[in-house]
N, CA, C and O of each residue as an XYZ file, in Angstrom:
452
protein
N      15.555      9.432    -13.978
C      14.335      9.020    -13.316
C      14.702      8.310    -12.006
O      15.430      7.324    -12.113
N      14.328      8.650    -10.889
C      14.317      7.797     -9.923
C      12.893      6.927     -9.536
O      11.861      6.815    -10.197
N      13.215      6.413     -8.334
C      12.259      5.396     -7.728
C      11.473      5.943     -7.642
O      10.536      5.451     -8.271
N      11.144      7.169     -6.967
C      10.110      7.858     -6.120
C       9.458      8.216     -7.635
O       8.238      8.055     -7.599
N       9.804      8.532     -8.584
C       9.446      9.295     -9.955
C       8.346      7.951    -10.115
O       7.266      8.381    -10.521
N       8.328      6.666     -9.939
C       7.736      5.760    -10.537
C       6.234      5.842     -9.345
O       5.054      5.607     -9.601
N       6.724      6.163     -8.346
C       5.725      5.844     -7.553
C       4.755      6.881     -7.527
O       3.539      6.752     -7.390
N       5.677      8.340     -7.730
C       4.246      9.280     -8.121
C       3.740      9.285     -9.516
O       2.693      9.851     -9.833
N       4.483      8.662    -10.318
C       3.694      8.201    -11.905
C       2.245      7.563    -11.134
O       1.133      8.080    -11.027
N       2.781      6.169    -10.633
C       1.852      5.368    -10.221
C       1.033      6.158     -9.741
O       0.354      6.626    -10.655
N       0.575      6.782     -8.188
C       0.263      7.962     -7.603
C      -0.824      8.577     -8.699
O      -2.024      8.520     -8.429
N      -0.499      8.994     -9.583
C      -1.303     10.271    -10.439
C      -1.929      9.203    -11.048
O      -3.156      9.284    -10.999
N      -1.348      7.916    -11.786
C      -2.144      7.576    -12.157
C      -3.203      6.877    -11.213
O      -4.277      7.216    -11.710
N      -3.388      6.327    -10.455
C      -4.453      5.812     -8.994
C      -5.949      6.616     -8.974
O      -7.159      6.403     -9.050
N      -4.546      8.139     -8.753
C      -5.537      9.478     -8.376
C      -6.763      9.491    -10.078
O      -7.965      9.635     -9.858
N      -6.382      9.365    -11.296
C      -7.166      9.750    -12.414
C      -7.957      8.773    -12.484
O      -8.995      9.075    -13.073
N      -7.889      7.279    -11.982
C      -8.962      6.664    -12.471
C     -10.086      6.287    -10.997
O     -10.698      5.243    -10.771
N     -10.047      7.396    -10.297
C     -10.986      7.181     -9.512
C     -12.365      7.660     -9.940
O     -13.467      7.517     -9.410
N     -11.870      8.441    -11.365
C     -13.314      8.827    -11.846
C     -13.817      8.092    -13.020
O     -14.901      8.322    -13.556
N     -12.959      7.185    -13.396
C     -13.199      6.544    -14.367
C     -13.806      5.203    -14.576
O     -13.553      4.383    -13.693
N     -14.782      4.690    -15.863
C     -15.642      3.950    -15.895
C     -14.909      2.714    -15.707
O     -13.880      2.467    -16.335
N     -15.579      1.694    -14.590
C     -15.501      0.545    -13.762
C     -15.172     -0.063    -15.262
O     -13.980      0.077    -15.534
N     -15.750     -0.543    -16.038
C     -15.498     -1.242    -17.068
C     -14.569     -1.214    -17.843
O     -14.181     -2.237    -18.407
N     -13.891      0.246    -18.072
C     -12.828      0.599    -18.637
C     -11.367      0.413    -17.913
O     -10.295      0.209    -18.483
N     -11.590      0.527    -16.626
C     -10.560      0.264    -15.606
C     -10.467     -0.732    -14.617
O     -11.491     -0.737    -13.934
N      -9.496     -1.731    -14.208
C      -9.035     -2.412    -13.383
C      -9.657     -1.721    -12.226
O     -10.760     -2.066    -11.803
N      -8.906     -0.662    -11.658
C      -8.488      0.204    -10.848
C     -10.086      0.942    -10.412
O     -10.713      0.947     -9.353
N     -10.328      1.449    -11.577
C     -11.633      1.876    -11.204
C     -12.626      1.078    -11.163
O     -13.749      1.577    -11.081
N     -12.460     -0.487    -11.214
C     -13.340     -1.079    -10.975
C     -13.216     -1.475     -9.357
O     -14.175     -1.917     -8.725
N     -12.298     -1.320     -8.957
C     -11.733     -1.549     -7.797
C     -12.318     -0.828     -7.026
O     -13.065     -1.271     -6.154
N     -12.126      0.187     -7.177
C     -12.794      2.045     -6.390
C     -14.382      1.898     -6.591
O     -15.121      2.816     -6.234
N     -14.777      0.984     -7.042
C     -16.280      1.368     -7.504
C     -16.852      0.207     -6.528
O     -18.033      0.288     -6.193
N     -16.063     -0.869     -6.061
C     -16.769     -2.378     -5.589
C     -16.192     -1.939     -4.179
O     -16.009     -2.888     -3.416
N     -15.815     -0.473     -3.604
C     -15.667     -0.307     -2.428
C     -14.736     -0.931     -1.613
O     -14.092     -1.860     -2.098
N     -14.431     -0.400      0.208
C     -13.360     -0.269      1.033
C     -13.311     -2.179      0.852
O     -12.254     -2.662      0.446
N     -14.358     -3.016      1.142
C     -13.898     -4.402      1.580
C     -13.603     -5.237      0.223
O     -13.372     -6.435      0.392
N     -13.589     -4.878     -0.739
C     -13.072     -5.470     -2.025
C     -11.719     -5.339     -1.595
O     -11.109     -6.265     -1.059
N     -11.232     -4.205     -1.819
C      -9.999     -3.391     -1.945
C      -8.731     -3.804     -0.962
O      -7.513     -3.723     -1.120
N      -9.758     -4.394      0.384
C      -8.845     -5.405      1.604
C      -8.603     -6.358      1.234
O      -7.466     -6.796      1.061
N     -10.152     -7.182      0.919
C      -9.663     -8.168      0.242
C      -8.706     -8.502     -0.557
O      -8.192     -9.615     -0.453
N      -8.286     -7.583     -1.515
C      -7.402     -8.101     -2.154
C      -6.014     -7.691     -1.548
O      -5.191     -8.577     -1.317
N      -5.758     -6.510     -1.310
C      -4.785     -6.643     -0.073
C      -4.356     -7.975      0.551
O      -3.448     -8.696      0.138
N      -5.243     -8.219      1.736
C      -5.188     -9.100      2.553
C      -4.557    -10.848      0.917
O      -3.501    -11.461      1.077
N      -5.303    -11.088     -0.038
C      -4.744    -11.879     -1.216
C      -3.521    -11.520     -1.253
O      -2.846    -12.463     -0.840
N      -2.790    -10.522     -1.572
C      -1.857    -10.166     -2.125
C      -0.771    -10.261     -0.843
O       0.105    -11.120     -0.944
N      -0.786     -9.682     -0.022
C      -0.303    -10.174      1.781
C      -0.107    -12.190      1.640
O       0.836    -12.898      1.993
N      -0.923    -12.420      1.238
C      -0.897    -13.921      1.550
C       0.157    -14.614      0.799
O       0.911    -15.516      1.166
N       0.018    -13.802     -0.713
C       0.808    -14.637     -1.587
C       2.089    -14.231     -1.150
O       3.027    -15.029     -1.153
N       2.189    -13.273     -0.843
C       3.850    -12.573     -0.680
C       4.436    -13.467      0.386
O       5.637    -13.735      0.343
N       3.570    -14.000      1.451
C       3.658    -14.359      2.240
C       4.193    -16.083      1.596
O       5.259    -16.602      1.930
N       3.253    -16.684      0.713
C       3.709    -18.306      0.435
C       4.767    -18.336     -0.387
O       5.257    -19.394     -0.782
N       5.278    -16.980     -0.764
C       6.423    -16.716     -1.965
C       7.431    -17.072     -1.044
O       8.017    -18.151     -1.126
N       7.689    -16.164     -0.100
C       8.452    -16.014      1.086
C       8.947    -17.427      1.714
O       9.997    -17.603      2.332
N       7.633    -18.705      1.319
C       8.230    -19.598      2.194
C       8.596    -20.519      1.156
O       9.296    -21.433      1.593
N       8.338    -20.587     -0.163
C       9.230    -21.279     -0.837
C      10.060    -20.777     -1.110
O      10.439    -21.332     -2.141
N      10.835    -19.845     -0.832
C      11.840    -19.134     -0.849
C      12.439    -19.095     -2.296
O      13.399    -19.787     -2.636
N      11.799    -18.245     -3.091
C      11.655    -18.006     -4.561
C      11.691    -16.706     -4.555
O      10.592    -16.200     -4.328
N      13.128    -15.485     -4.831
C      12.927    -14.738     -4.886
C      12.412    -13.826     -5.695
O      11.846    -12.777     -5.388
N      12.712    -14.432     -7.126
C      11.975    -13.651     -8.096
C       9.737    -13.478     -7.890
O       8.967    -12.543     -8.108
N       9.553    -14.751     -7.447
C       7.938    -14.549     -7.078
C       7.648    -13.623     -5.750
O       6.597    -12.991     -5.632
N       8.465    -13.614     -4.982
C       8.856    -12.518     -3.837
C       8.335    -10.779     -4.554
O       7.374    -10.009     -4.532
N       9.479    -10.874     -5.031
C       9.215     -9.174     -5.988
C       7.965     -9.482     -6.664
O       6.957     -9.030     -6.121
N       7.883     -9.844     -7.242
C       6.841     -9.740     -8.091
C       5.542     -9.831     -6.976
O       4.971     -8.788     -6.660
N       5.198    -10.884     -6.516
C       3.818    -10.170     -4.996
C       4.379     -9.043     -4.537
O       3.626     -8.073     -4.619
N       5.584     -8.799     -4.022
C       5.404     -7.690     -3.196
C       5.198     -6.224     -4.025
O       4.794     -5.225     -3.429
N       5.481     -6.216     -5.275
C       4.881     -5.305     -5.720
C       3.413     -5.316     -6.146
O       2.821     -4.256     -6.350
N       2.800     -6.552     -6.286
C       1.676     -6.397     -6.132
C       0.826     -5.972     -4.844
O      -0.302     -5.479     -4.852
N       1.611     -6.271     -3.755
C       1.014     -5.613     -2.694
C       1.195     -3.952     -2.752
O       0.409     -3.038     -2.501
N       2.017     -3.966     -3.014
C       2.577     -2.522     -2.550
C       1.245     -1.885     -3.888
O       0.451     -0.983     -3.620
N       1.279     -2.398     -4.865
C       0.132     -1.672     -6.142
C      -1.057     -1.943     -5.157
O      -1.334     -0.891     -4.582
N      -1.701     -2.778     -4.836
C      -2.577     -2.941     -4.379
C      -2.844     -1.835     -2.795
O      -3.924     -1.272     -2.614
N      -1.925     -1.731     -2.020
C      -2.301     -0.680     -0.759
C      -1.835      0.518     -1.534
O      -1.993      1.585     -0.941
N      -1.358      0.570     -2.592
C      -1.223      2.086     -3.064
C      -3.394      2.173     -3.162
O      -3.877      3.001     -2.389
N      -3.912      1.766     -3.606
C      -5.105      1.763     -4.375
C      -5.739      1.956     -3.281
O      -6.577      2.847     -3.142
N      -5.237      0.732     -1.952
C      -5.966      1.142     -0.855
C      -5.723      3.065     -0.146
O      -6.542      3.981     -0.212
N      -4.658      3.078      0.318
C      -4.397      4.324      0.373
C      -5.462      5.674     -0.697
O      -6.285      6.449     -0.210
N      -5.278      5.624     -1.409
C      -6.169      6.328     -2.733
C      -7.937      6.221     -2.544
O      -8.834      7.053     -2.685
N      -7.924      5.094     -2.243
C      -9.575      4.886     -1.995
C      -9.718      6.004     -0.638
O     -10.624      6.816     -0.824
N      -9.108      6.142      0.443
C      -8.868      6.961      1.258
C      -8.768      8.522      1.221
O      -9.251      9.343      2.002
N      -7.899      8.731     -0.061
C      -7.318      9.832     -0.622
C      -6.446     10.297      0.047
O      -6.374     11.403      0.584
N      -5.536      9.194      0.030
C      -4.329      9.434      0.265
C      -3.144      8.735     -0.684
O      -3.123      7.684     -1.326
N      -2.213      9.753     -0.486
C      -0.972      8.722     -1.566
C      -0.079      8.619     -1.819
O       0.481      9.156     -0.863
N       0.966      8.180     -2.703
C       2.416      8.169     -2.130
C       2.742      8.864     -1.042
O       3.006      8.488      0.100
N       2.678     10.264     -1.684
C       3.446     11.118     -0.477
C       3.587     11.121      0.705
O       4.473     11.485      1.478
N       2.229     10.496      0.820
C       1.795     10.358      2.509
C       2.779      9.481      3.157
O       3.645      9.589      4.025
N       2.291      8.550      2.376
C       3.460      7.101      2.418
C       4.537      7.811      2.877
O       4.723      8.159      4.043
N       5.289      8.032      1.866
C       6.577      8.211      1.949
C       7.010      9.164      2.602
O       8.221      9.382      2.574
N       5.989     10.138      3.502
C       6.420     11.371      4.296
C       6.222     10.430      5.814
O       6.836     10.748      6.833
N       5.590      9.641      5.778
C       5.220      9.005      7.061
C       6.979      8.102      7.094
O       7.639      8.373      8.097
N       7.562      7.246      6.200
C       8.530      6.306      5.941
C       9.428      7.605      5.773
O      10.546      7.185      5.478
N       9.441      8.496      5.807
C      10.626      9.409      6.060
C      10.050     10.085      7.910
O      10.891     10.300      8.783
N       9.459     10.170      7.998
C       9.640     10.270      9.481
C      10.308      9.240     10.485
O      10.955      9.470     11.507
N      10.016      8.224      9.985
C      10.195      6.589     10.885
C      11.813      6.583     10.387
O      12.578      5.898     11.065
N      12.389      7.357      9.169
C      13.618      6.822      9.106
C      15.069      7.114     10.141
O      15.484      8.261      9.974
N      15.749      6.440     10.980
C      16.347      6.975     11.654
C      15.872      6.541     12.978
O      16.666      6.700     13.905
N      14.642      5.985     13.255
C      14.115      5.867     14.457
C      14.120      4.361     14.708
O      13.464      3.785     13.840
N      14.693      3.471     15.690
C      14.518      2.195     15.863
C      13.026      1.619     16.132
O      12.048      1.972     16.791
N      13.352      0.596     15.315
C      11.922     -0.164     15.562
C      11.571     -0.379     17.009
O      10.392     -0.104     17.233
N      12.146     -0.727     17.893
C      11.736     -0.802     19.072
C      11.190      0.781     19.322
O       9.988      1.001     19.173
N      12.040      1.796     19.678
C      11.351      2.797     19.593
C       9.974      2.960     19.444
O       8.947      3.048     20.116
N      10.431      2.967     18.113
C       8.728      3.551     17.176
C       7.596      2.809     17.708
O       6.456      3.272     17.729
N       7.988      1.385     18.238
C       6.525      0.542     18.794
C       6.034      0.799     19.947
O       4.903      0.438     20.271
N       6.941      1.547     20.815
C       6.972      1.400     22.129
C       6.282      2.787     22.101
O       5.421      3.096     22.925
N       6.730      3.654     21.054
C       5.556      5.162     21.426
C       4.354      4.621     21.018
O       3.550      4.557     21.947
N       3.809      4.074     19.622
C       2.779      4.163     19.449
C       2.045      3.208     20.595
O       0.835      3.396     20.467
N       2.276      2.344     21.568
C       2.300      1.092     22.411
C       1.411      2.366     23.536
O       0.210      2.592     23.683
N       2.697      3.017     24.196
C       2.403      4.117     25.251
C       1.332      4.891     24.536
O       0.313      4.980     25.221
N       1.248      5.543     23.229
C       0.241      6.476     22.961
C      -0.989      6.024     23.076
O      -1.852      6.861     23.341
N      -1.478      4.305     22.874
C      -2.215      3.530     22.827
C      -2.850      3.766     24.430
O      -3.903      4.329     24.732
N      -1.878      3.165     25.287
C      -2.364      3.146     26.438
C      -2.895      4.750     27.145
O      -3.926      4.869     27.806
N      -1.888      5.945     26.811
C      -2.622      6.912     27.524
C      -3.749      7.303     26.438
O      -4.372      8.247     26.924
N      -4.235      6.997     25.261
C      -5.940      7.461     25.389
C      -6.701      6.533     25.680
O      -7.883      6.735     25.402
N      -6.378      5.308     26.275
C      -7.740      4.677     27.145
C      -8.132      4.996     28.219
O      -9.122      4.447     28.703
């Protein structure tokens, strides 16, 4: 089993409970209370990763950041989009310096205004 194996587990499962009853599911209760719930908790989950980070506690580190990462998977999905996307987008960027990569999307920014 690899990594990626966990994330399209995760993935399929995201994708099945978008039809499923709010009450029965976390997830689908999530999908059902719509796009600004779904930030919200994002944006929660961003924060904590963030106060983990400054008490510098790595085990609470992992643990938010996979809650983030569960949580924008869900966001992504509400979208209908998912791992793959992810990870086809994070395989394009691989290899490419961060400066780079900012400086196109920076320029692409400026020539459609």
């Amino acid at each position: 089993m690899t990594d990626t194996d966990v994330l399209h587990r995760l993935s399929n499962t995201l994708a099945e409970r978008r039809g499923a009853d709010p009450k029965s599911s976390y997830v689908a209760s999530l999908y059902a209370k719509g796009t600004d719930t779904i930030c919200k908790k994002v944006a929660e989950e961003a924060a904590e990763t963030i106060m983990a980070a400054k008490e510098n506690d790595a085990a609470k580190i992992v643990w938010e950041v996979a809650d983030l990462w569960f949580h924008s998977l869900v966001l992504a999905h509400h979208f209908g989009l998912s791992a793959d996307d992810i990870l086809a987008e994070l395989r394009r960027r691989e290899g490419v310096s961060g400066i780079e990569e900012k400086n196109a999307r920076t320029h692409g920014q400026e020539q459609a205004h």
